[in-house]
N, C-alpha and C positions, 0 to 999 in steps of 0.2 A: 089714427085719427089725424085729418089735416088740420091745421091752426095756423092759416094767416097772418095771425098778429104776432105768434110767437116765431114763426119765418121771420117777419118781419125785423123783428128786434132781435136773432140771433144774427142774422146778416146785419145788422148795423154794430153789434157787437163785434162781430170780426170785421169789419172795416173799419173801427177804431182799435183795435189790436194791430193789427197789420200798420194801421197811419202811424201810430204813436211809437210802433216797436223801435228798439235803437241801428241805427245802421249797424250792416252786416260787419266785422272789424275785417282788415285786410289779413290774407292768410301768413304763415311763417311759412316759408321752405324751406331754411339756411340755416346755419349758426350763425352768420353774418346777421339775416335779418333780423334774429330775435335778438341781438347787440343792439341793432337799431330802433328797434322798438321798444329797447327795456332803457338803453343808455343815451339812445340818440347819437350814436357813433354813425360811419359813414363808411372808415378804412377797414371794417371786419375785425377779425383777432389775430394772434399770431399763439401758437400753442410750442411750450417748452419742455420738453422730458428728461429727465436724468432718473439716475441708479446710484446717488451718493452709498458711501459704506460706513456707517456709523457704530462707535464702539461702546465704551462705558465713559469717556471724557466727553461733552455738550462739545457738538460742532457744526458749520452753520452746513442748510440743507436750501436753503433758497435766501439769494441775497433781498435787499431792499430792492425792490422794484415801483415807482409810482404808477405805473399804467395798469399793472397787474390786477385784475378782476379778480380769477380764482384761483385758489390755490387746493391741490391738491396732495396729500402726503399717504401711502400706502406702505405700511410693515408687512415686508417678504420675510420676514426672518420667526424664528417658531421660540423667541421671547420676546418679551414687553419693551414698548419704546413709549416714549413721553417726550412730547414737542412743545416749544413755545415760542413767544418773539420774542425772547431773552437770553441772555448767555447764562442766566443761571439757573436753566431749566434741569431738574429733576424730576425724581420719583415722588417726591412731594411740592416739586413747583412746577407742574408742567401738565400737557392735557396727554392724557393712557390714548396709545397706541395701540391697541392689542396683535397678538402676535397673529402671524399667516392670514394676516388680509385682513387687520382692522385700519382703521382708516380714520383720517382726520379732512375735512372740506371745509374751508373757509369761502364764502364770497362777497363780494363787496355789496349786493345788493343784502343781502341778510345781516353782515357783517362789519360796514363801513370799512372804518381801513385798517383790520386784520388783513386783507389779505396783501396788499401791499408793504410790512415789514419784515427787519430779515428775520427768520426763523431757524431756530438749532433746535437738533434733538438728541437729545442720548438714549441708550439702548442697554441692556442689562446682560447682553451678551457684547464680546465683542466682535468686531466682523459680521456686523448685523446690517440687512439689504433692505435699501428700503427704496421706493418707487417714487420720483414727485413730479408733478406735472402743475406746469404754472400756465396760465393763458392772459396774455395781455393784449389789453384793446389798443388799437390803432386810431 
């Protein structure tokens, strides 16, 4: 059945859809860009890796850094580690690492400034490998 009027008024309906809709937002390609977008940075990041060796005594695992966005801490070792931004991080003052691939991610956008303090962790083996990767904006 044709209907004129409801042509009418579905086509005015999607030309106030289309007019109102919000600009399209610019795409992300980068790591860079989405810095820029989220931080309003300009210089990209700079990404840090280490393999500290942590035992049963709290040692640090990423210094104080102020630019550092995220922080990243991965347990290679097959017992439990516990991190914190403190030197008196334990088994009961400290956030569970779990063993062979548990992981801790701090970031500044989620985080505020976790992930900019230094950080120790101890480990309940000793000679326990652990992964960290820090990224700091430029």
């Amino acid at each position: 059945m044709h209907n004129p009027v409801l042509q009418t008024a579905l086509a005015f309906a999607v030309a106030v859809l289309l007019l109102t809709a919000p600009a399209a937002r610019a795409q992300t390609h980068t790591g860079a860009d989405l810095a820029t977008r989220l931080y309003g940075t300009t210089g990209g990041s700079a990404t840090l890796a280490s393999n500290p060796t942590v035992g049963t005594t709290a040692a640090i695992v990423a210094k104080n850094a102020p630019g550092r966005a995220e922080l990243l801490i991965v347990n290679l070792s097959t017992g439990s580690c516990y991190a914190a931004p403190s030197s008196t991080v334990s088994s009961t003052n400290g956030i569970l690492i779990g063993a062979s691939g548990g992981f801790l991610l701090t970031t500044v956008r989620d985080d505020l400034t976790l992930p900019d303090q230094q950080w120790w962790a101890v480990c309940a083996n000793s000679s326990s490998q652990l992964y960290v990767q820090e990224v700091d904006l430029q």
